[in-house]
VMD Tcl script that draws the C-alpha trace (Angstrom):
set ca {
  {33.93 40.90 2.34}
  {35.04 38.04 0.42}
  {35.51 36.04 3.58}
  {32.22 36.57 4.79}
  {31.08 35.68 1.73}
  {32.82 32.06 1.33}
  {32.04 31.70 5.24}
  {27.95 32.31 4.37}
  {28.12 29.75 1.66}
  {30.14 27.19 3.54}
  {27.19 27.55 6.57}
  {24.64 27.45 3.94}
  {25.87 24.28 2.26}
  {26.16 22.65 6.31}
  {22.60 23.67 7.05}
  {21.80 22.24 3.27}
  {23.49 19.22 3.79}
  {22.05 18.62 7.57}
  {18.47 19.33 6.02}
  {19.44 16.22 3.43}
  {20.70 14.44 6.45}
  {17.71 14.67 8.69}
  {14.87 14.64 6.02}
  {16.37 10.99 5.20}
  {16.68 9.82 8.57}
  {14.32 7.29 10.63}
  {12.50 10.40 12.53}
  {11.76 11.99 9.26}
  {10.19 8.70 7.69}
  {8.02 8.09 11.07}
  {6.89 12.35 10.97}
  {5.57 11.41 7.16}
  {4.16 8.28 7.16}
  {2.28 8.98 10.54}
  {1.61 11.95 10.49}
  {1.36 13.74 7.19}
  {0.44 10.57 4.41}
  {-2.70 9.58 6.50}
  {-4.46 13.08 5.26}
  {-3.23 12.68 1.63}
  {-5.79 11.19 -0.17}
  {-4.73 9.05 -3.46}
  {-6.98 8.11 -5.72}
  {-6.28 5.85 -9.16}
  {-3.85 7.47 -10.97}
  {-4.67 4.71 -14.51}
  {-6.75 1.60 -15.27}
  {-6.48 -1.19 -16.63}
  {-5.44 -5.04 -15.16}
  {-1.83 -5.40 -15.72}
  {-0.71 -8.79 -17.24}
  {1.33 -9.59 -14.64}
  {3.85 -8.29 -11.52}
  {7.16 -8.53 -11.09}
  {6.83 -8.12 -7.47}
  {8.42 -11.02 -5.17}
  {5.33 -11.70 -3.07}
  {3.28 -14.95 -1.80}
  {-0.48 -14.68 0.00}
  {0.14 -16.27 3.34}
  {-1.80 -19.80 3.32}
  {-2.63 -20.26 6.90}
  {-4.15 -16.38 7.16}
  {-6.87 -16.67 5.03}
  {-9.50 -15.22 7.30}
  {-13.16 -15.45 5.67}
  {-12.03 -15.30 2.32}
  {-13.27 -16.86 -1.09}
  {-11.57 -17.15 -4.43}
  {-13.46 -16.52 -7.31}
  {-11.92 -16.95 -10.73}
  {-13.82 -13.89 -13.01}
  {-14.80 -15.31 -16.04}
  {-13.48 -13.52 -19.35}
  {-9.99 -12.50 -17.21}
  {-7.69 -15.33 -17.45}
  {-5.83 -15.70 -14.52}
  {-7.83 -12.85 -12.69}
  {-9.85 -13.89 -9.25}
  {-11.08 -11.70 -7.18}
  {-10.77 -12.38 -2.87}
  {-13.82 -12.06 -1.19}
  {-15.53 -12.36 1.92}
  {-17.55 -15.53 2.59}
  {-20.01 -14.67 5.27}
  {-20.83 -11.45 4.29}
  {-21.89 -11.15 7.76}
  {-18.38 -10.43 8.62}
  {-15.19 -9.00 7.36}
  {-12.50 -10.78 5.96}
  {-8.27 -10.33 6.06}
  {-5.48 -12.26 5.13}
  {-1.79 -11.38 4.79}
  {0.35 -11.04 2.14}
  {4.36 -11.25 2.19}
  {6.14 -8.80 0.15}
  {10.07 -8.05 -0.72}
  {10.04 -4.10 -0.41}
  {11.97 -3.13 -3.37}
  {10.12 -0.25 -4.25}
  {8.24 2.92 -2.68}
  {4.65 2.39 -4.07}
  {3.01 -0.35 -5.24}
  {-0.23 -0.97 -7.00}
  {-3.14 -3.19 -5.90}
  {-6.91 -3.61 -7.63}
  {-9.53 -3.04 -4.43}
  {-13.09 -3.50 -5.57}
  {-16.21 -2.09 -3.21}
  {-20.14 -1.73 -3.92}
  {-20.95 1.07 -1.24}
  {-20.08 3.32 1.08}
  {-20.36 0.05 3.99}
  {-17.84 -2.13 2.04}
  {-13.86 -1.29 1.38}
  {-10.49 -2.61 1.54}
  {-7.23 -1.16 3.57}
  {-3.69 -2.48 3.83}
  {-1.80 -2.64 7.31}
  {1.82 -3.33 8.28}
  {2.57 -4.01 11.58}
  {5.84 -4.10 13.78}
  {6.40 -4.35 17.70}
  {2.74 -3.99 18.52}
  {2.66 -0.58 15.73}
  {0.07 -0.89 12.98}
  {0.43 1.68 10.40}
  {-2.58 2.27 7.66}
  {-0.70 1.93 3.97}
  {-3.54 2.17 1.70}
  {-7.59 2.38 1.75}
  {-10.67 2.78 -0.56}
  {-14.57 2.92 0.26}
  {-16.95 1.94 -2.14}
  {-19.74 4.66 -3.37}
  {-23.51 4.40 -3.62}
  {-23.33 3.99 -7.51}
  {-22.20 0.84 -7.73}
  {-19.06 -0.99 -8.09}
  {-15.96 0.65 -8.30}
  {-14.08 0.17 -11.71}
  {-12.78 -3.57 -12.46}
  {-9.21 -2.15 -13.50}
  {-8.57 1.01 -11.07}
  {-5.10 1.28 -9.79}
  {-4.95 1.80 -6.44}
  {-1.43 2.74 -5.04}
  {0.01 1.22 -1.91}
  {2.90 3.25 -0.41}
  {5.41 0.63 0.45}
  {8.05 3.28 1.25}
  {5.80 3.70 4.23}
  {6.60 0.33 5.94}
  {8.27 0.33 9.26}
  {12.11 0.63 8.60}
  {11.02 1.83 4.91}
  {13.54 4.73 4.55}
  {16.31 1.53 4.25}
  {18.01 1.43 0.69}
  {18.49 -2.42 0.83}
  {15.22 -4.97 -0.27}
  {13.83 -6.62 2.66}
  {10.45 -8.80 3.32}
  {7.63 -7.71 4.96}
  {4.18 -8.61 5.78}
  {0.84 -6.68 4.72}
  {-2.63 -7.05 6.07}
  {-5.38 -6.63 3.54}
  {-8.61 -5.86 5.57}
  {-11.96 -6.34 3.90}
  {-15.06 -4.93 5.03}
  {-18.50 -4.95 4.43}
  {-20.28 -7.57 2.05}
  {-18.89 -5.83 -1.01}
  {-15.17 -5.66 -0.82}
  {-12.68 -7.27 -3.26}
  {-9.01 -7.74 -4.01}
  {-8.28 -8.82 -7.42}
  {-5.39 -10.69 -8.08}
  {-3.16 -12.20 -10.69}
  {-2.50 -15.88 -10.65}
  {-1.73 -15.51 -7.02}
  {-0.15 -11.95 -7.38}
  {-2.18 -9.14 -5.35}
  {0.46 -6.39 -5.98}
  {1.84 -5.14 -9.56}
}
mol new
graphics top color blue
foreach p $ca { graphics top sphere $p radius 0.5 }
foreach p [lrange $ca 0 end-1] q [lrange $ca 1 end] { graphics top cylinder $p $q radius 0.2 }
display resetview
């Protein structure tokens, strides 16, 4: 009986530690961050603007699509990235170290027609990291933290920092990033 018993627990700790194994792997990280994360919905967890980021990241000059800086007065530092021709939406792309699973980024939107989402993309792939929609009451809160899910990036189950580059999609008249003397995530 004793046998059986230490062969039972030596299967169960195989089938524990290939459940480790595979939930870590590649195909796990592709099954959750396609499939299961796009029907979670996250909303802000705190506000309040942060002082500043100790992310490594830089806004990608030459992709400024349609987008306008404008400094907010009584936030030093603080500008908020809008679109110009309201017309139109506006994107531009931000380069990030991934050191981190989430992130946190301020989106701003004035109705349900305006919002802001974050891509990554990789070998022709485009995966949706974060999102918000603006209500019909207004403008959404000045300091709501928005998470991004950085883990989610293509190669994201990696240990090691590496750079990689986000899309920030605004659409609709009424859509904002806010950002921190040139930081966008905290």
């Amino acid at each position: 009986m004793a046998r059986y018993k230490s062969l039972l627990s030596l299967a169960a700790l195989a089938c524990g530690a290939a459940l480790v194994l595979s939930f870590s792997s590649h195909r796990w990280h592709t099954v959750y961050c396609s499939a299961i994360l796009p029907f979670v919905s996250w909303g802000p967890q705190a506000s309040g603007l942060l002082s500043c980021s100790n992310v490594v990241q830089a806004i990608e000059p030459d992709s400024l699509d349609n987008i306008a800086l404008e400094p907010q007065e009584g936030q030093p530092g603080w500008a908020a990235m809008t679109v110009k021709d309201k017309a139109r939406g506006g994107r531009f792309r931000l380069r990030v170290t991934r050191d981190r699973a989430w992130m946190l980024y301020y989106p701003r939107a004035n109705g349900p027609d305006s919002g802001v989402e974050v891509f990554v993309e990789k070998d022709g792939q485009v995966r949706k990291l974060a999102g918000m929609t603006g209500s019909g009451v207004g403008w959404s809160d000045i300091g709501a933290r928005h998470p991004v899910n950085i883990g989610c990036v293509f190669d994201g189950y990696k240990a090691e920092p590496f750079a990689v580059e986000l899309e920030f999609v605004l659409h609709g008249p009424s859509a904002q990033v806010w950002a921190k003397d040139g930081a966008v995530l905290f």
